[in-house]
VEXMARLO-473309 format. One record per atom (N, C-alpha, C, O, CB): residue number from 1; atom name; y, x, z. Coordinates in steps of 0.001 Angstrom, whole numbers, padded with zeros to 6 digits, always signed. Glycine has a CB too. Layout:
N
NUM;CA;Y;X;Z
...
This chain:
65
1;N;+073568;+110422;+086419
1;CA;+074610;+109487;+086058
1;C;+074158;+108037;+086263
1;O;+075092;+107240;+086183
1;CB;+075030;+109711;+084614
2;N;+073000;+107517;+086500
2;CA;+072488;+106359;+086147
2;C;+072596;+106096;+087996
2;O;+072343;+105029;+088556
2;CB;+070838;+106374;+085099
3;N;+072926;+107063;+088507
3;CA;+072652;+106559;+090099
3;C;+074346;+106168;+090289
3;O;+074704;+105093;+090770
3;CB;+071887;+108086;+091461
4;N;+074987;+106881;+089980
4;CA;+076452;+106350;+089994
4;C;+076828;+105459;+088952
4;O;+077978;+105030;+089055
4;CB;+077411;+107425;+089920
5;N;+076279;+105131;+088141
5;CA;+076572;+104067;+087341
5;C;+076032;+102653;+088854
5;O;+076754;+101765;+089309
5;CB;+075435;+104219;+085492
6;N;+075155;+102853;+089085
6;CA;+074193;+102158;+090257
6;C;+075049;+101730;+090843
6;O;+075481;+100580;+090761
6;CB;+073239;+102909;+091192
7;N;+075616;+103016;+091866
7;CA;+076574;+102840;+093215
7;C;+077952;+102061;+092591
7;O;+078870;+101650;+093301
7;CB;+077050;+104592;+094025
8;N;+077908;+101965;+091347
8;CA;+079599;+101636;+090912
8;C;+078976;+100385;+090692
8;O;+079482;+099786;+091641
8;CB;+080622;+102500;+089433
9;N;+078428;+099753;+090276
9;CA;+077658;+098454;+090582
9;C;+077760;+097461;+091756
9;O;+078083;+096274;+091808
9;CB;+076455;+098798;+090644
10;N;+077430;+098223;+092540
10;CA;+076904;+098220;+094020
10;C;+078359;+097757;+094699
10;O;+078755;+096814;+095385
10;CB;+076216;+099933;+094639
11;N;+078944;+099011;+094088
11;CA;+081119;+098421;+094581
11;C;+081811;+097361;+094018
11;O;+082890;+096902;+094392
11;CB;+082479;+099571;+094060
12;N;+080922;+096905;+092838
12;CA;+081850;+096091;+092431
12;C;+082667;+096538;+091480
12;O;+083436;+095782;+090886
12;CB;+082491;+095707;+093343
13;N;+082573;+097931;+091220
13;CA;+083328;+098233;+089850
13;C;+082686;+098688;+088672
13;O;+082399;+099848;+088378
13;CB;+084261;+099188;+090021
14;N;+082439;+097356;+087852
14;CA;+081583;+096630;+086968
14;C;+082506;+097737;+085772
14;O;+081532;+098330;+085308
14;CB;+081674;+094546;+086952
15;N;+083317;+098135;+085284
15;CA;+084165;+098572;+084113
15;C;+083559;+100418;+084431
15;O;+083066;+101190;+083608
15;CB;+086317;+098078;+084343
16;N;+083790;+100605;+085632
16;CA;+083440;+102139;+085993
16;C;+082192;+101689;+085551
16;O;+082183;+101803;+084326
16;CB;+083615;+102902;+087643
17;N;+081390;+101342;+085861
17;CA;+079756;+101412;+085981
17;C;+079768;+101349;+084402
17;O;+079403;+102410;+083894
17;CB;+078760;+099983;+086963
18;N;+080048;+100513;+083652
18;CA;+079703;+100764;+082103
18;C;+080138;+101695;+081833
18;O;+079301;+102429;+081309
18;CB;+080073;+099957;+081118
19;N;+081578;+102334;+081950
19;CA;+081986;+103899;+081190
19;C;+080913;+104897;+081477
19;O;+080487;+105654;+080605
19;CB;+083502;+104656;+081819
20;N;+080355;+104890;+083061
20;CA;+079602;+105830;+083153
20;C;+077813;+105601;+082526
20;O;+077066;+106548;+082283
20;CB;+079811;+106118;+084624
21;N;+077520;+104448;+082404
21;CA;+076564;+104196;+081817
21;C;+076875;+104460;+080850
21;O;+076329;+105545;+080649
21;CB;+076084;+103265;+081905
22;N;+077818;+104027;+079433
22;CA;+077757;+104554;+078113
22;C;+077268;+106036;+077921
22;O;+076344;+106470;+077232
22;CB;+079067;+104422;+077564
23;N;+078201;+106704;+078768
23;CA;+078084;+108421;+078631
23;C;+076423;+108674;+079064
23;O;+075752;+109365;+078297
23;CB;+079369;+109422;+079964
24;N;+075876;+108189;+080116
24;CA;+074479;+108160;+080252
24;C;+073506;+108417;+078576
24;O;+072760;+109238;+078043
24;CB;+074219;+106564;+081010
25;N;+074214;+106974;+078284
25;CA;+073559;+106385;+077287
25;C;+073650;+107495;+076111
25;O;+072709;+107567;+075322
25;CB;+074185;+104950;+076965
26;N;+074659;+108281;+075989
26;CA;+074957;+109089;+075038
26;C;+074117;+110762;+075132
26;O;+073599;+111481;+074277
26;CB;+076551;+109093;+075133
27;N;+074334;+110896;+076772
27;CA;+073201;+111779;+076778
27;C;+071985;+111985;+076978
27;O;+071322;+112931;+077403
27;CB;+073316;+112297;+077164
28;N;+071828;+111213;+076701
28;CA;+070338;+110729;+076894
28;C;+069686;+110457;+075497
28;O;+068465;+110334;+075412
28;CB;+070269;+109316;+077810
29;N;+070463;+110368;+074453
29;CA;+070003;+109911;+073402
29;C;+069245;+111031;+072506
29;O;+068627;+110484;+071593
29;CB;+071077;+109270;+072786
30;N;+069151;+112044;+072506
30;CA;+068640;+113160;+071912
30;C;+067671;+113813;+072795
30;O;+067155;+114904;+072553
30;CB;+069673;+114039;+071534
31;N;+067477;+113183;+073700
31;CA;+065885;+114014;+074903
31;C;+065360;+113124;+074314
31;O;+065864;+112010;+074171
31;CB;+065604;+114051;+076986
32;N;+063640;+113678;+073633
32;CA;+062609;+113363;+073957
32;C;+061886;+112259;+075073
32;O;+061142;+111317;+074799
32;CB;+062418;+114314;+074067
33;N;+062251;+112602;+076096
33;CA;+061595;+111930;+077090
33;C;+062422;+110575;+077243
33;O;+063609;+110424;+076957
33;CB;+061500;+112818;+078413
34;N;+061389;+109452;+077847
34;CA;+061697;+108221;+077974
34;C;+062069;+108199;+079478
34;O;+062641;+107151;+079775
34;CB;+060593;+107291;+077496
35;N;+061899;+109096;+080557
35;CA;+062905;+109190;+081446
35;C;+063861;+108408;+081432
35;O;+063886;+107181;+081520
35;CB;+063365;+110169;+081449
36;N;+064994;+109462;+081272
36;CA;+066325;+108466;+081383
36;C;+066819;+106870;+080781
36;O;+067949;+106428;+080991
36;CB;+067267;+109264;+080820
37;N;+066019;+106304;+080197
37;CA;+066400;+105110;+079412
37;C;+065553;+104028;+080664
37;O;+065873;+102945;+081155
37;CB;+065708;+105127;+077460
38;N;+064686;+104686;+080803
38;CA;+063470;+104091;+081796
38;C;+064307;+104135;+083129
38;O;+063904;+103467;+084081
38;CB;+061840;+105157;+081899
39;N;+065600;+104985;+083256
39;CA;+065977;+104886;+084814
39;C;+067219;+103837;+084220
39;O;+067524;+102936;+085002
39;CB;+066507;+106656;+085862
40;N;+067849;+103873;+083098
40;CA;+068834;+103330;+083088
40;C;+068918;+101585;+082696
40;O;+069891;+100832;+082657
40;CB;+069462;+104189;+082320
41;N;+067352;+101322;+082418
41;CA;+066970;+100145;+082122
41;C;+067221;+099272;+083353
41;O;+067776;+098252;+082944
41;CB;+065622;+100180;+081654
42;N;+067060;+099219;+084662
42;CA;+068339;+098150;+085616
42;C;+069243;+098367;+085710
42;O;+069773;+097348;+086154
42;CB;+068396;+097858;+086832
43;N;+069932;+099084;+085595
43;CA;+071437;+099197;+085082
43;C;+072006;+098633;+084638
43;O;+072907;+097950;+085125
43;CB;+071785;+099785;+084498
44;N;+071507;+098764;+082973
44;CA;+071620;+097547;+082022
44;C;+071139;+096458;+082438
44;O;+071963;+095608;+082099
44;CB;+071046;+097682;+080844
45;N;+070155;+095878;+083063
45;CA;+069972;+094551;+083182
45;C;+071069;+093966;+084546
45;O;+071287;+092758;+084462
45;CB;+068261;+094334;+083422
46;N;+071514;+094424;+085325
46;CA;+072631;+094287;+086071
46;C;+073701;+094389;+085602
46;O;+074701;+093900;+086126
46;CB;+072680;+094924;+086901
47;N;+073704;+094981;+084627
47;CA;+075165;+095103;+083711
47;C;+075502;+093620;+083122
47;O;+076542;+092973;+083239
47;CB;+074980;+096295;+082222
48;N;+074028;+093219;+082306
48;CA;+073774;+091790;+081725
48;C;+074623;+090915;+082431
48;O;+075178;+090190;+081606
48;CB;+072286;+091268;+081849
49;N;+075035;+090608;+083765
49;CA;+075029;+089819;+084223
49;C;+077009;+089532;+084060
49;O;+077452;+088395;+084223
49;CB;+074106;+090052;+085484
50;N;+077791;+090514;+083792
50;CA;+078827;+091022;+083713
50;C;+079196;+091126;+081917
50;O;+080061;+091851;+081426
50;CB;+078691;+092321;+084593
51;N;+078269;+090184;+081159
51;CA;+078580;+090761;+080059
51;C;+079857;+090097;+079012
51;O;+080164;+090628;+077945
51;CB;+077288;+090818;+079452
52;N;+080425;+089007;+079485
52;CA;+081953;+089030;+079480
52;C;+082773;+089739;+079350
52;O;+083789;+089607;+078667
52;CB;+082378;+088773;+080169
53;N;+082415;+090678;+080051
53;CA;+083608;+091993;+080055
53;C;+083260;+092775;+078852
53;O;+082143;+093246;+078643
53;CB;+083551;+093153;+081518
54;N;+084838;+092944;+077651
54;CA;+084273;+093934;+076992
54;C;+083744;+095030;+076837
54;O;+083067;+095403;+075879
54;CB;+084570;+094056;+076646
55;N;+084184;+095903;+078281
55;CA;+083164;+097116;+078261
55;C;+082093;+096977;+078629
55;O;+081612;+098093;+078827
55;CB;+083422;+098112;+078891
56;N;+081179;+095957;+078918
56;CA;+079827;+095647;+079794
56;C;+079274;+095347;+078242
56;O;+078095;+095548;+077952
56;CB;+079792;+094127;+081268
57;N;+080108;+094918;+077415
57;CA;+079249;+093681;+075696
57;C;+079255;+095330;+074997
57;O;+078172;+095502;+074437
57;CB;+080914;+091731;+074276
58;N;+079974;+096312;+074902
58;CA;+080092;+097351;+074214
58;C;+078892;+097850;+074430
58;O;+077941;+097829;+073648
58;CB;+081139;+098138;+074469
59;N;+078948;+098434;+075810
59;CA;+077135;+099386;+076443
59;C;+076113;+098898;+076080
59;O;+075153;+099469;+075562
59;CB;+076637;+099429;+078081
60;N;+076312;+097264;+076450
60;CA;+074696;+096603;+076182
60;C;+074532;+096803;+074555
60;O;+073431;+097201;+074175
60;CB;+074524;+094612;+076658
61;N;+075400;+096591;+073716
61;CA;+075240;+096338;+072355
61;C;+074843;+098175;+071964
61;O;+073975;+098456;+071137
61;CB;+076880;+095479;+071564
62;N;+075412;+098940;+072499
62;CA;+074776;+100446;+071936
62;C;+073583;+100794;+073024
62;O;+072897;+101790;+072796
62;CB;+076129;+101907;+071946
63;N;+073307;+099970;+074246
63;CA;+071840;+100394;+074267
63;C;+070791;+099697;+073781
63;O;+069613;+100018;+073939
63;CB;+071462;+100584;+075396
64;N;+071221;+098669;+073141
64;CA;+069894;+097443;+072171
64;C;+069991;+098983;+070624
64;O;+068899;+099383;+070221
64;CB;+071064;+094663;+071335
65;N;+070789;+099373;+070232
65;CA;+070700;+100147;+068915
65;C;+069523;+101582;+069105
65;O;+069308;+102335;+068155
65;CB;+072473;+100723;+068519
């Protein structure tokens, strides 16, 4: 999910890319491994840049928690 969160980035569709990052964010939250947070960490910092948008301020604010 963190690669299509990527590519939706990449298009320009900054609102897709957070929905699919949240859900990332959600499954990811109960593995053990620092993997996925570790892939989804530029994501989020490319997200940063977009954070105006309320769905971009939503993701960032539940992946700082």
């Amino acid at each position: 999910m963190s690669w299509l969160a990527d590519s939706y980035l990449t298009a320009g569709e900054v609102e897709q890319a957070a929905t699919v990052t949240g859900r990332a964010l959600d499954l990811s939250s109960g593995v053990a491994s620092v993997r996925p947070r570790e892939r989804l960490a530029p994501v989020l910092r490319r997200l940063g840049e977009h954070q105006a948008l309320p769905a971009v301020a939503d993701v960032l604010d539940r992946a700082r928690a």
